[in-house]
LORO-96402 format. One record per residue (C-alpha): residue number from 0; y negated, x, z. Coordinates in Angstrom, 2 decimals, padded with zeros to 5 digits. Each point is the difference from the previous one (the first is absolute). Last residue first. Layout:
<sites>
    i        Y        X        Z
  NUM        Y        X        Z
...
</sites>
This chain:
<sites>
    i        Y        X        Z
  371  -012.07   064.74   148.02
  370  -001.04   002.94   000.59
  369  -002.11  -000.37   003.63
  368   003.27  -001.92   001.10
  367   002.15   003.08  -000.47
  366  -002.37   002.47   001.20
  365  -000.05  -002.26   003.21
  364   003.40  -000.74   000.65
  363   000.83   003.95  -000.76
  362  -003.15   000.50   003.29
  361   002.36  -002.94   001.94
  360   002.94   002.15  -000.70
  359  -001.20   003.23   001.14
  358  -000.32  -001.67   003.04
  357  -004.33  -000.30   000.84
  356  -002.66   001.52   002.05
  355  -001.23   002.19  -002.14
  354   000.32  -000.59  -003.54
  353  -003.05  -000.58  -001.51
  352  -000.04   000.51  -003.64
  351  -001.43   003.05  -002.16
  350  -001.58  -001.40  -003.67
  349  -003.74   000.07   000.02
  348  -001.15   001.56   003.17
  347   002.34   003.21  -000.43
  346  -000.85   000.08  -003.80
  345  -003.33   000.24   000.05
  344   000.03   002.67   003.01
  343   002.53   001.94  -002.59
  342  -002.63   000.05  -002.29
  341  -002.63   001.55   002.58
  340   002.35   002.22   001.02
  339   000.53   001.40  -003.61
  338  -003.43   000.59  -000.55
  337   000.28   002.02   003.49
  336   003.03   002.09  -001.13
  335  -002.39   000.89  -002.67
  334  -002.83   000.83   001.81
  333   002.86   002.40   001.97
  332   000.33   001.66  -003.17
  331  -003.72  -000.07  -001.07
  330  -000.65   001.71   003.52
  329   003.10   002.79   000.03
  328  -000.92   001.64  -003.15
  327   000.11  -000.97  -003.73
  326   002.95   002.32  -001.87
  325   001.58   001.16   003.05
  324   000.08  -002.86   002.06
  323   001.30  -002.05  -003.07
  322   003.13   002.74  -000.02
  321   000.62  -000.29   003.44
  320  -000.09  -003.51   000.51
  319   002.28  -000.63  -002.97
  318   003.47   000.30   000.99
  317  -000.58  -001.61   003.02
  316  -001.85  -002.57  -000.80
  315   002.39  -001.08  -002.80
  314   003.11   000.62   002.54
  313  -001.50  -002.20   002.04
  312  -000.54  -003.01  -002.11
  311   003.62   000.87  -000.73
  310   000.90  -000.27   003.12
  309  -001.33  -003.46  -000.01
  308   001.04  -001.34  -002.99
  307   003.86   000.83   001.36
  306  -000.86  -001.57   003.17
  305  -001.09  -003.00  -001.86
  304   003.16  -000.21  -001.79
  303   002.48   000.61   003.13
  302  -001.82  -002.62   001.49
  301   000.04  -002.34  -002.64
  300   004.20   000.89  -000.18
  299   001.10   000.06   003.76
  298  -002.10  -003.02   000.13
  297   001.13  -001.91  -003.15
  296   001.86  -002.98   001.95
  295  -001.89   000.38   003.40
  294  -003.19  -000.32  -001.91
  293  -002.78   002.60   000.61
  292  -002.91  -000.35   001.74
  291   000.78   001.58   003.91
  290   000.90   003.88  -001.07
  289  -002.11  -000.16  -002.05
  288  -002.53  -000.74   002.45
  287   000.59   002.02   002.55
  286   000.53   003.12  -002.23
  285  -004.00  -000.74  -000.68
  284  -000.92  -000.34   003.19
  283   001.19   002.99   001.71
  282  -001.60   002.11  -002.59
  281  -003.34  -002.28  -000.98
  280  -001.51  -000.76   003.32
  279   000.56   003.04   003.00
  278   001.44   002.50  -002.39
  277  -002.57  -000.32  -002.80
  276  -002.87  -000.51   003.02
  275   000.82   003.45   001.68
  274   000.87   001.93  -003.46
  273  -003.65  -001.05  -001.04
  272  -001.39   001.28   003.25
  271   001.38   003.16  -000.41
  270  -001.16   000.22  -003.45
  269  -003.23  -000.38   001.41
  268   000.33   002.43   002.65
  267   001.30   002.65  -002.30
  266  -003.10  -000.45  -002.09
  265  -002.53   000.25   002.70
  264   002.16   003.10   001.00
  263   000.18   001.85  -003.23
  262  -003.88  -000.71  -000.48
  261  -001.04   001.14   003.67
  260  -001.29   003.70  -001.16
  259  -002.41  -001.71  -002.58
  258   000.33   002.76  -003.21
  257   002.21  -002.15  -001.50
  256  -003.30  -002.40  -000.59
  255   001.26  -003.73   000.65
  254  -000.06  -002.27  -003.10
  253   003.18  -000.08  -001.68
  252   002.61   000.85   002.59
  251  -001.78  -002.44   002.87
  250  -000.74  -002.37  -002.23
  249   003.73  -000.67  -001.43
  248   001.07   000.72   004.02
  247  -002.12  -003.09   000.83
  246   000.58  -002.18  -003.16
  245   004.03   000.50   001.02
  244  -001.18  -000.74   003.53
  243  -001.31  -003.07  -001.12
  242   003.02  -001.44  -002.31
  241   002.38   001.19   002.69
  240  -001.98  -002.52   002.65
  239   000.05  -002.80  -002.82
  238   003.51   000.92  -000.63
  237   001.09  -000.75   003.48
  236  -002.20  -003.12   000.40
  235   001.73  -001.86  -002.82
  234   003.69   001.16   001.56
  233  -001.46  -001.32   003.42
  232  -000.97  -003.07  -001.22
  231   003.15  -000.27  -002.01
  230   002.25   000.08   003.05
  229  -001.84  -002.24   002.68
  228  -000.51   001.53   003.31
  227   001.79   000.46   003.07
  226   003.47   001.19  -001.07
  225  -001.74   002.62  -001.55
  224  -001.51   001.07   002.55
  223   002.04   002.66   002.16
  222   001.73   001.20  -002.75
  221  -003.11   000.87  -001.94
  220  -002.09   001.58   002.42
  219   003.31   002.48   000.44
  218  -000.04   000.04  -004.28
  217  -003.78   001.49   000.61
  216   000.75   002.10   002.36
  215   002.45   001.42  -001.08
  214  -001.68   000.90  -003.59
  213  -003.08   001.43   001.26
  212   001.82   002.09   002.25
  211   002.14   000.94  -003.17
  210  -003.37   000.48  -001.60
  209  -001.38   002.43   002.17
  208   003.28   002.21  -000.30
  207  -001.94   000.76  -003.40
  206  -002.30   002.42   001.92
  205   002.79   002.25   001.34
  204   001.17   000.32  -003.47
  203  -003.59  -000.06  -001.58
  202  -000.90   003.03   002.79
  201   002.37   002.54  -001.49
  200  -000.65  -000.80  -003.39
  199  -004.05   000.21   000.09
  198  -001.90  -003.20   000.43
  197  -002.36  -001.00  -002.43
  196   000.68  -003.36  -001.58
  195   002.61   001.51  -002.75
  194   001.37   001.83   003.46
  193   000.51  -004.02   000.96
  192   001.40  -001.56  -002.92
  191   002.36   003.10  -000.31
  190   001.30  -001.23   003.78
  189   000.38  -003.50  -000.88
  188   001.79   000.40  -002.74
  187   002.72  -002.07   000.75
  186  -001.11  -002.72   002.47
  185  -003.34   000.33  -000.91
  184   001.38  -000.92  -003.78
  183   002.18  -001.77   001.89
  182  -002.40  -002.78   001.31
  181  -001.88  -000.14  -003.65
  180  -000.73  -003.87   000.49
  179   001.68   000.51  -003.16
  178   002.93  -000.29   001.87
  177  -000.98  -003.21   001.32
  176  -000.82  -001.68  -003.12
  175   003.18   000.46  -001.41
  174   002.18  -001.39   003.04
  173  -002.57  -003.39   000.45
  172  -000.07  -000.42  -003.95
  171   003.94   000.06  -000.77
  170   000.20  -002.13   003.39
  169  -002.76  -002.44  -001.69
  168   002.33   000.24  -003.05
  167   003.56  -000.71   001.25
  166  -002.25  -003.19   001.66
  165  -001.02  -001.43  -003.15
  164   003.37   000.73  -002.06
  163   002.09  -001.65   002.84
  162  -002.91  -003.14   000.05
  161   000.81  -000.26  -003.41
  160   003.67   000.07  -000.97
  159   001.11   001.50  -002.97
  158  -001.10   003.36  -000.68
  157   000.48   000.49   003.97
  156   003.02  -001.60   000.15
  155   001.97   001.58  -003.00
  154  -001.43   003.84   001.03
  153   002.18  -000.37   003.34
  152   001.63  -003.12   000.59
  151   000.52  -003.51  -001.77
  150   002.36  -002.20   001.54
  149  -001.55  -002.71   001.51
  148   001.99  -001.99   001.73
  147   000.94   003.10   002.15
  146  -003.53   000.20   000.83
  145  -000.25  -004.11   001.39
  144   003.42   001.26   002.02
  143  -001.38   003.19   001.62
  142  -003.31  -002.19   000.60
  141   001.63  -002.12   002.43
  140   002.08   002.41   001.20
  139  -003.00   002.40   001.63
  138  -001.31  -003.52   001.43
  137   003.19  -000.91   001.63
  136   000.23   003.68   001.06
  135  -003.51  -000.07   001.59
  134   000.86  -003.48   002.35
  133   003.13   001.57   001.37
  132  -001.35   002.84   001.00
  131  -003.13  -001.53   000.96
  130   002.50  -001.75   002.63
  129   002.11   002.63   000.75
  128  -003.43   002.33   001.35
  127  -000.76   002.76  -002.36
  126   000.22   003.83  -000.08
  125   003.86  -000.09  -000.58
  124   000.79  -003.25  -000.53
  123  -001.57   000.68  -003.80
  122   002.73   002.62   000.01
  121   003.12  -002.08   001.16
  120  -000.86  -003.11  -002.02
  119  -000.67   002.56  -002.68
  118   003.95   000.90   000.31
  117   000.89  -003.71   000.36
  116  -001.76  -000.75  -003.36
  115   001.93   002.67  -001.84
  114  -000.69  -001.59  -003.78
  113  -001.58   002.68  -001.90
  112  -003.23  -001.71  -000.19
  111   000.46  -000.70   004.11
  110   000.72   003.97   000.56
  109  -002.84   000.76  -002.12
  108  -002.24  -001.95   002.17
  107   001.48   001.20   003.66
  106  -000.73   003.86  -001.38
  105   002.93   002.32   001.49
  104   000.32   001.10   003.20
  103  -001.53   003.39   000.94
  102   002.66   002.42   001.54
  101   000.49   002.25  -002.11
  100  -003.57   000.39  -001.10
   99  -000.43   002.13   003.35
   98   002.42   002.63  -001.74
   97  -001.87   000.11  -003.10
   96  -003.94  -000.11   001.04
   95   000.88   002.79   002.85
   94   001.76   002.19  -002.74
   93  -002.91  -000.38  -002.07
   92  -002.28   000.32   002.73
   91   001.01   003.89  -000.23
   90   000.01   000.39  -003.53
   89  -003.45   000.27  -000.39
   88  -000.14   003.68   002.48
   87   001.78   001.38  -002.87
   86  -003.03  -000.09  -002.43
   85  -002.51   001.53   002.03
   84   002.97   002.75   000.72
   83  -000.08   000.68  -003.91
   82  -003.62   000.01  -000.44
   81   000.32   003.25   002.07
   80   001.08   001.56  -003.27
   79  -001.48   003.55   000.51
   78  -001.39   000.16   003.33
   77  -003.84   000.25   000.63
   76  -000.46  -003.91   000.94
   75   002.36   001.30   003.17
   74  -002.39  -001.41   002.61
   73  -002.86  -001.73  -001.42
   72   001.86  -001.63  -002.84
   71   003.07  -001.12   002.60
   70  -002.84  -001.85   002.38
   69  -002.09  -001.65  -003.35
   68   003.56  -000.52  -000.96
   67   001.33  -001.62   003.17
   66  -003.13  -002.19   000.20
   65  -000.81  -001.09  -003.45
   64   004.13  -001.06   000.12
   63  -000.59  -002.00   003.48
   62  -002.79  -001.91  -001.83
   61   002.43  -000.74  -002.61
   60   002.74  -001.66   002.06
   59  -002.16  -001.69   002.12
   58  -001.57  -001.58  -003.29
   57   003.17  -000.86  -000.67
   56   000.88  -001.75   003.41
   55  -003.00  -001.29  -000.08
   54   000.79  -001.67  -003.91
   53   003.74  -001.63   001.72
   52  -002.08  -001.00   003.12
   51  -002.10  -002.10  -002.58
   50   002.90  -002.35  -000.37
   49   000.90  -000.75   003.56
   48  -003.41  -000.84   000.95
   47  -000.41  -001.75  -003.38
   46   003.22  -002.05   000.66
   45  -000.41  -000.91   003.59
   44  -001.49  -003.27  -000.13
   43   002.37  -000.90  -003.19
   42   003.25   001.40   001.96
   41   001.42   003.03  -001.59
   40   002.90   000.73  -001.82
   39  -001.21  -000.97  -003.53
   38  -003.08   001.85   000.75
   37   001.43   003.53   001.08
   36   002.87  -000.19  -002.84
   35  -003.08  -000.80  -002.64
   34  -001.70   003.18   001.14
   33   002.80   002.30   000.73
   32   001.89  -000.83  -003.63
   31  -003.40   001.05  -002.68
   30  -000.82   002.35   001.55
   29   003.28   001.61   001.22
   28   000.71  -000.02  -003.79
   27  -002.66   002.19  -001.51
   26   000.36   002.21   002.93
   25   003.77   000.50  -000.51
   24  -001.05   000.72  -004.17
   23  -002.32   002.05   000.80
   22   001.61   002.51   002.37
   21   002.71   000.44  -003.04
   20  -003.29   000.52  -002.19
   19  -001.01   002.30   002.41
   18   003.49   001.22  -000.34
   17  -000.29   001.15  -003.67
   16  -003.78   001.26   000.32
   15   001.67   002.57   002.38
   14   002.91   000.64  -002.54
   13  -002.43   000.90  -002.35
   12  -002.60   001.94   001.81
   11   002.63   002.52   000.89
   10   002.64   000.99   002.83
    9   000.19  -003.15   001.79
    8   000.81   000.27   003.25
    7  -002.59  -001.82   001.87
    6  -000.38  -002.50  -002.43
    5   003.77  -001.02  -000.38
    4   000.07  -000.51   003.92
    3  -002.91  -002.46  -000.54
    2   001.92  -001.89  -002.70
    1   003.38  -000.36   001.72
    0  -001.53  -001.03   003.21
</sites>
């Protein structure tokens, strides 16, 4: 709230850059907390369902702002500082997101590592029957006491300990490689992408709406089966459909006269298509399983580490889309986002675990066998 009220009043480039940095930082940390709250609340054969709601919920979020300023730009577009009112409309399911939060309980894990075991009696009761109750916080103890036996955290355990170190870097490599999937590049620029393509101004913002469709229904396909098909097969498949399109568009850009009249639109339907399958396989998927691998002892802080790695994947994208656009074209750039599909394919099939199906302790269990 306090950084999008900041941005609508501030008087010069300065103090707007100051509280997007402000809006930043309560991003940065509600991605890292919602995801691993979500999982360690949730039964194990409701966890992706639950989990994946969290990414619809964004890409709601940004498919209603295409709308509302493709709606505000075609309207008032011609008033000085309209930006402004875009801006103000954010804060709006900020007050929702506070007030609701009110009443969430807290996490039934962190409450057993902090030593309120009747508390996450109460919670796990809460959306399971007594018995698995019961059952779950003997389990969630279990490991509580092995962790407190060992008392390296943070940097200490993963320099230290082996299967920590292994699995802080497949989440390193599953939140890097899926921003330079180059989502937010579409995300972001979008729009320039677009009247880059062909379009003119006017029609790139109604044009880009395209890929918030894109993007609903792509996280909607992904809500409804993820809890019916095995994690990393649908990660693998996600970046070999992104992988494709990204040839597709690449093509497209290099190799298709600008004087055909249906370039701008063959190209906005492949980049459509690429949003679709990012947001149905990699984006839901990808906060799913962090928010599944880690530890319960050096969660808060793999999690927080690999989120960190991620946005600064992004911000590496972001920064430079523009700039490598410019200087070799939209085809080699989107070539190059392919290259890099085709490494993170490697990756996904060589190091990403299962974990559906599972308690987030059985899938520690596991990492911890595999490294001994």
């Amino acid at each position: 709230m306090l950084g999008t009220l900041g941005c609508v009043l501030s008087p010069s480039w300065v103090a707007l850059a100051i509280f997007r940095f402000v809006l930043g930082l309560a991003v940065g940390g509600a991605s890292a907390v919602v995801p691993v709250f979500l999982a360690e609340i949730a039964p194990s054969e409701t966890r992706g369902r639950i989990v994946t709601r969290n990414e619809f919920m964004i890409v709601f979020g940004q498919f209603l702002a295409f709308v509302i300023n493709a709606v505000i730009h075609n309207y008032w577009g011609s008033i000085n500082g309209i930006w402004r009112v875009m801006l103000l409309v954010a804060v709006l399911p900020a007050f929702g997101l506070f007030f609701g939060m009110l009443r969430v309980p807290e996490s039934p894990r962190w409450l057993v590592a902090k030593g309120r075991d009747r508390e996450a009696h109460e919670v796990l009761k809460l959306i399971r029957s007594p018995k698995r109750a019961d059952a779950e916080l003997e389990e969630v103890r279990r490991l509580v006491e092995e962790d407190r036996r060992m008392v390296q955290m943070g940097w200490s355990a993963i320099l230290h300990t082996r299967w920590i170190r292994r699995v802080v870097l497949i989440g390193v490599g599953i939140g890097v490689f899926s921003q330079f999937s180059g989502i937010n590049v579409i995300m972001y620029y979008g729009t320039e992408l677009l009247k880059t393509s062909g379009f003119s101004a006017d029609s790139a913002i109604i044009a880009n709406t395209l890929n918030g469709v894109a993007s609903m229904i792509g996280v909607t396909l992904a809500v409804m089966i993820t809890n019916r098909f095995r994690r990393r097969v649908m990660i693998i498949l996600g970046f070999c459909l992104t992988t494709f399109f990204h040839v597709l568009v690449g093509l497209s850009a290099q190799f298709v006269p600008d004087e055909f009249a249906g370039k701008p639109y063959l190209i906005l339907a492949f980049v459509a298509l690429f949003v679709f399958s990012m947001q149905a396989f990699i984006g839901p998927l990808s906060w799913l399983l962090l928010s599944e691998m880690f530890p319960l002892r050096t969660r808060s802080f793999a999690m927080g580490f690999s989120v960190f790695m991620l946005w600064l994947a992004n911000g590496l994208v972001t920064l430079g889309f523009l700039p490598v656009v410019t200087a070799i074209g939209v085809g080699p750039t989107f070539g190059i986002f392919a290259l890099l599909g085709v490494i993170a394919i490697w990756f996904m099939v060589r190091h990403v675990p299962e974990t559906s199906g599972k308690t987030l302790e059985a899938v520690e269990e596991e990492f911890r066998a595999q490294g001994e």
